[in-house]
C-alpha positions in Angstrom: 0.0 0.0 0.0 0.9 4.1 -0.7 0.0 5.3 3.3 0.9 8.5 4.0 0.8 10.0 7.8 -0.3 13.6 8.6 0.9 15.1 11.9 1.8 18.2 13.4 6.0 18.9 14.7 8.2 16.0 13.2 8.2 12.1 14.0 11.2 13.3 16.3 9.7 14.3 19.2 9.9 12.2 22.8 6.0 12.0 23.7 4.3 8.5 23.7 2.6 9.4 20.8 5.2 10.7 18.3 6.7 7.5 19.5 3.7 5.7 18.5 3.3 6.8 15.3 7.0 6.7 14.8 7.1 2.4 15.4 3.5 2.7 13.3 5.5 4.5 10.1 8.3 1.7 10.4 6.3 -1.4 11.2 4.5 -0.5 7.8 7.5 0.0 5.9 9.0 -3.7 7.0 5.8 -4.4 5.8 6.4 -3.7 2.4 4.4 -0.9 2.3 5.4 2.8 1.3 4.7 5.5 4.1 5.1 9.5 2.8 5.3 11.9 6.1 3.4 15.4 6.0 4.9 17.3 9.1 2.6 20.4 9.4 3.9 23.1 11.3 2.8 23.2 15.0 -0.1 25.8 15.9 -2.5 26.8 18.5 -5.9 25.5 18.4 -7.3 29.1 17.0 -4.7 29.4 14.2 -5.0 25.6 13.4 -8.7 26.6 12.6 -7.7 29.1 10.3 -5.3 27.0 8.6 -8.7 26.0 6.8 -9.1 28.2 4.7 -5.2 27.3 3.0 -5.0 26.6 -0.3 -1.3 26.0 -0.1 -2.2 23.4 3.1 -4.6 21.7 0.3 -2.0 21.4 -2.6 0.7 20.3 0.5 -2.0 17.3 1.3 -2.7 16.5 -2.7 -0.2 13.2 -2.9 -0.9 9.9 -4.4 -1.5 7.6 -1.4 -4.2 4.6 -1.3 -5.1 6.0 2.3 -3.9 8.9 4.8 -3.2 8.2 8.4 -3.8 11.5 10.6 -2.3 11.9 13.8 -5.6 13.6 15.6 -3.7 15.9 17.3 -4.1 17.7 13.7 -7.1 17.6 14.0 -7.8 21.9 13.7 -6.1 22.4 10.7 -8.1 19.1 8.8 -11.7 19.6 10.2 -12.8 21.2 6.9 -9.6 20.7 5.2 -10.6 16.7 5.1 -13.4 17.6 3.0 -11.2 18.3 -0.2 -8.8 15.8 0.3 -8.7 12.7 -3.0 -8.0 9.7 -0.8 -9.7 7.9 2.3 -8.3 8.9 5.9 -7.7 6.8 8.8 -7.2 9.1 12.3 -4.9 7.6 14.7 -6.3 9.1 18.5 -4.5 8.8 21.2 -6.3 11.5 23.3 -9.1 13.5 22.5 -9.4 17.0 23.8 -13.1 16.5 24.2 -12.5 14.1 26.8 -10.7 16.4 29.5 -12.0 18.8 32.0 -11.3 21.8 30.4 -13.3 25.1 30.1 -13.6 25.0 26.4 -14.5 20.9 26.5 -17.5 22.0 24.0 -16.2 23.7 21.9 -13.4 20.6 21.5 -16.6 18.5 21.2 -18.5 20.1 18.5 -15.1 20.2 16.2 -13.4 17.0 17.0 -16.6 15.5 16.4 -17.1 17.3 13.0 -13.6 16.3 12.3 -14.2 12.4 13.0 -17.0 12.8 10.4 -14.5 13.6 7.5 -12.6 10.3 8.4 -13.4 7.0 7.1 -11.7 4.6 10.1 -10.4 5.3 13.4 -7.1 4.0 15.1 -7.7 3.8 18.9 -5.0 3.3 21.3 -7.2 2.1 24.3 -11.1 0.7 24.8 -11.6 3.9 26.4 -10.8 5.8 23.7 -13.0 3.9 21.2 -15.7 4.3 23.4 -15.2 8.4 22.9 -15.2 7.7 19.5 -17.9 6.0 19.0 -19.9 8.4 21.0 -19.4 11.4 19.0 -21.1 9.1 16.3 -18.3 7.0 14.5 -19.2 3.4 13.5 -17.5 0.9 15.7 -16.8 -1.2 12.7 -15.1 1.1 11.2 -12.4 1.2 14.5 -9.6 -0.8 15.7 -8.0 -0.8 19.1 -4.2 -1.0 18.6 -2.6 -0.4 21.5 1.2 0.7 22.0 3.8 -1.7 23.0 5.8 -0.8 26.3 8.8 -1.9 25.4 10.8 1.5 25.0 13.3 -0.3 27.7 12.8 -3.5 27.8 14.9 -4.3 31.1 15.7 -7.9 32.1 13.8 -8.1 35.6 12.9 -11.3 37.6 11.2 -12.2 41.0 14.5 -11.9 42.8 15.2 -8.6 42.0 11.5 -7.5 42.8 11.2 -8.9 45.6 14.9 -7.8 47.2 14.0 -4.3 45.8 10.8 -3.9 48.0 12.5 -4.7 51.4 15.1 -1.2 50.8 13.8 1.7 52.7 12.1 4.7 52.6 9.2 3.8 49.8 10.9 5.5 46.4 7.7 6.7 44.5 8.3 7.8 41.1 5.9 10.3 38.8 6.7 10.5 35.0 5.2 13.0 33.1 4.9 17.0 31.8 4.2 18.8 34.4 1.0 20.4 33.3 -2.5 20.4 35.5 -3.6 17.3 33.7 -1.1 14.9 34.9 -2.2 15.0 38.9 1.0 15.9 40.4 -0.8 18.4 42.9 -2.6 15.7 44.1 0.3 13.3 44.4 2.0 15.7 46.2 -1.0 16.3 48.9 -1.5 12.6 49.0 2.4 12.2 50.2 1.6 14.7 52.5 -1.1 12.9 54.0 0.0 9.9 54.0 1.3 8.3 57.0 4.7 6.6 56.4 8.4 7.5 54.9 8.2 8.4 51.3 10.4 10.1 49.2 9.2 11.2 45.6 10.7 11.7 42.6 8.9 14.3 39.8 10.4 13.5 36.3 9.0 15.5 33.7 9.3 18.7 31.5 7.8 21.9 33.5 5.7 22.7 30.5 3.0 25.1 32.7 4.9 27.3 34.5 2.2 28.5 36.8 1.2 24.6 37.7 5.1 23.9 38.4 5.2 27.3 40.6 2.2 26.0 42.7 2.8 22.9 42.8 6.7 23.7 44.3 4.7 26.0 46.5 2.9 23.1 47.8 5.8 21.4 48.5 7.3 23.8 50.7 4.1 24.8 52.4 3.8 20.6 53.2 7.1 20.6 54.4 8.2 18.0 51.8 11.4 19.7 50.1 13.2 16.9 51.6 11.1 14.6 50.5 10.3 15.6 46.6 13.0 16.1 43.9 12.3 17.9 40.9 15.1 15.8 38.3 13.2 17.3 34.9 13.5 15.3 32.2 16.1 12.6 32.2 17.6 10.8 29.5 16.4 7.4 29.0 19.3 5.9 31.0 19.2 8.0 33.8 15.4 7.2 33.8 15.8 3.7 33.9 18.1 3.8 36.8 15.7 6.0 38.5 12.8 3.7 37.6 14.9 0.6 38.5 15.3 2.0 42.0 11.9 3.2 42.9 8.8 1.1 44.7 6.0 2.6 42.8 4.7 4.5 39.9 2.6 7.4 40.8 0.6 9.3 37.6 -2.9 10.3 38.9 -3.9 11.7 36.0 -7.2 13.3 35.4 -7.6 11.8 32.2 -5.4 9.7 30.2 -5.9 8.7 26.5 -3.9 5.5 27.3 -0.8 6.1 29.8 2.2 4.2 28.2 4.0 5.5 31.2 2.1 2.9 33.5 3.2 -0.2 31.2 6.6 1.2 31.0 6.4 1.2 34.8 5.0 -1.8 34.6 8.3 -3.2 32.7 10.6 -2.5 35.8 8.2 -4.3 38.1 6.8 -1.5 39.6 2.9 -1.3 40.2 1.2 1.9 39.4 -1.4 4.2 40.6 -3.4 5.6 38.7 -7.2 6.6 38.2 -10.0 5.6 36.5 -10.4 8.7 34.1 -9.3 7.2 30.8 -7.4 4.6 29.4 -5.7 3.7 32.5 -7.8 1.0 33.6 -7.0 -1.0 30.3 -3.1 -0.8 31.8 -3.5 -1.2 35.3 -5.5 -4.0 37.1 -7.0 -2.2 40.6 -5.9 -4.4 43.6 -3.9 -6.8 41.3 -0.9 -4.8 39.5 -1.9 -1.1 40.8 -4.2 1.0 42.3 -6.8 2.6 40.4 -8.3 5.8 41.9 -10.8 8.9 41.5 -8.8 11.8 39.9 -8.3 14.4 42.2 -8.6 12.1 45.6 -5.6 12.7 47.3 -6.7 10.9 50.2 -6.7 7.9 48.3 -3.5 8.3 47.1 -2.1 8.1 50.6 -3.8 5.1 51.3 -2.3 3.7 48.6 1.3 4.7 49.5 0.9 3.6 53.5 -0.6 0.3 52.1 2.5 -0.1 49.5 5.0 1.4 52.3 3.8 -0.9 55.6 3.2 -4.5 53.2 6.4 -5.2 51.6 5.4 -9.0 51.0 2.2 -7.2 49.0 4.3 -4.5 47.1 6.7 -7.4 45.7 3.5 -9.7 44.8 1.5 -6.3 43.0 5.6 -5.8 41.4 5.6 -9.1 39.8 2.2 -9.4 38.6 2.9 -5.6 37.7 6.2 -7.4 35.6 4.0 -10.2 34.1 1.2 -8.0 32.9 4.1 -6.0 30.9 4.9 -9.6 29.2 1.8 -10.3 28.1 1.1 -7.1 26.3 0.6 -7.1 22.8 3.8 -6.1 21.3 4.9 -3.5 17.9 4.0 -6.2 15.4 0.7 -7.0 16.6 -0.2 -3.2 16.6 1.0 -3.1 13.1 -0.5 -5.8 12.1 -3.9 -4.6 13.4 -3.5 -1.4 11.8 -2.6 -2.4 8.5 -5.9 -4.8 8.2 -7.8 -1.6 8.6 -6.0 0.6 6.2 -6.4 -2.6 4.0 -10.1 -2.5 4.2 -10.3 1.2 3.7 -7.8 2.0 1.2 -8.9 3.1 -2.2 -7.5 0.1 -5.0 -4.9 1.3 -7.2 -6.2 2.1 -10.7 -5.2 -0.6 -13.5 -4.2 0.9 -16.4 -6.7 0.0 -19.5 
């Protein structure tokens, strides 16, 4: 098959999702199949709508592929645009706006839902997500859940070193993420102030809100926690495999995930997560079994969760190995692939034979 993939900034960027689409371009490529990259140029959500109205955007998106994969994080600049367009589309969503509790959430509704009416099949990287989808009207035959693989470090961790590891004191809790109101760190942070037992946390992450990071930091302090709570930024992938190697637990309460690839990475190292039930976290985490799934915004219940994980050591190593073994049996690049590529297949537009 021609595929081409239509996404905003450049397949080089670090998120989950540029990776995702990344391992998507060259799993389809080993495939046998060609894969032509439009990189549009990032914009706010207000400008993207304007990019509309572009005839150069048009004649940029006029190439000769059976079907176009869009990353829907384009999704402002192709709402109408899509309308134009000479080939089928397949939207890859990781995370719809629509589905967070923003002020503007209708607004992200009414468009993304317009948007999802130009496409012809949806790539969904959770059963959450489809379940979005489908609500703002797409055909759930027309979807496929293809979730991403964890395996961006693939360590070599057995029962031994789980169980050794959760004997070492204080409990080493670890967040991964921007640090942007969505991702819950405020409410980590009160629930490790609540909680009653010896914690120390680790925040790695890009400050990408600079007022969340100031109040957050301010929380800190007014808790009494600068002790307890480094601030590391973003690491590179060594350093945060050491750090994720030497920590208890994985701490993201998110308010709303899409999927949360940061939980099965976790997961990889043996280390059970918590997490909460807004999103595609619950497809990741198994509550009671490999985690802890709560509420978003409960911070009481994340200190539960740590005093639980921090006073039973024998239950932190069993929730760390089943945490490990759920990792193992996640589907891996090649079964993503291989479920995408039966749905472009279906939906892609048969050469022309020549007469």
């Amino acid at each position: 098959m021609r595929v081409g993939l239509t996404l905003y900034g450049s397949l080089d960027e670090q998120s989950g999702g540029f990776r995702y689409d990344r391992k998507l371009v060259e799993g389809l490529r080993d495939a046998g199949d060609t894969v032509e990259c439009i990189q549009l140029p990032w914009r706010d959500y207000h400008r993207g709508l304007l990019d509309n109205g572009s005839r150069k955007l048009r004649r940029r998106l006029d190439v000769e592929v059976d079907v176009m994969l869009q990353d829907e994080l384009a999704h402002p600049s192709l709402v109408r645009t899509n309308r134009a367009l000479p080939y089928p589309i397949v939207s890859i969503v990781h995370h719809l706006r629509a589905s967070e509790p923003r002020r503007l959430a209708p607004l992200y509704r009414a468009v993304e839902q317009r948007y999802l009416g130009t496409v012809q099949g949806v790539v969904c990287n959770s059963t959450t997500t489809r379940g979005v989808v489908t609500d703002l009207g797409v055909n759930a035959n027309n979807t496929v859940v293809a979730p991403p693989a964890g395996d961006r470090f693939a360590p070599e961790v057995d029962r031994s070193t789980v169980e050794q590891r959760a004997t070492t004191e204080p409990l080493q809790v670890v967040f991964i993420g921007n640090v942007t109101p969505r991702k819950g760190l405020d409410t980590l942070v009160d629930g490790v102030a609540k909680a009653d037992a010896d914690i120390e946390l680790s925040v790695v992450g890009r400050p990408v809100d600079a007022a969340h990071v100031t109040a957050v930091r301010n929380r800190v302090r007014e808790r009494g926690l600068d002790d307890r709570v480094q601030f590391t930024g973003r690491l590179p992938d060594a350093e945060l495999a050491s750090r994720l190697r030497s920590s208890h637990v994985l701490a993201v309460p998110s308010r709303y995930e899409g999927f949360g690839i940061v939980y099965l990475e976790g997961m990889s190292f043996g280390l059970p997560a918590i997490a909460t039930r807004a999103g595609g976290a619950p497809d990741i985490v198994t509550d009671g079994e490999t985690g802890k799934l709560i509420d978003p915004d409960d911070s009481a219940a994340v200190a539960r969760g740590l005093e639980r994980f921090a006073t039973d050591r024998d239950r932190l190593a069993e929730m760390g190995w089943a945490a490990r073994r759920s990792y193992e049996a996640h589907p891996d690049w090649e079964m993503t692939v291989a479920r995408v590529r039966g749905l472009l297949s279906d939906i892609a537009q048969p050469a022309e034979v020549p007469a």
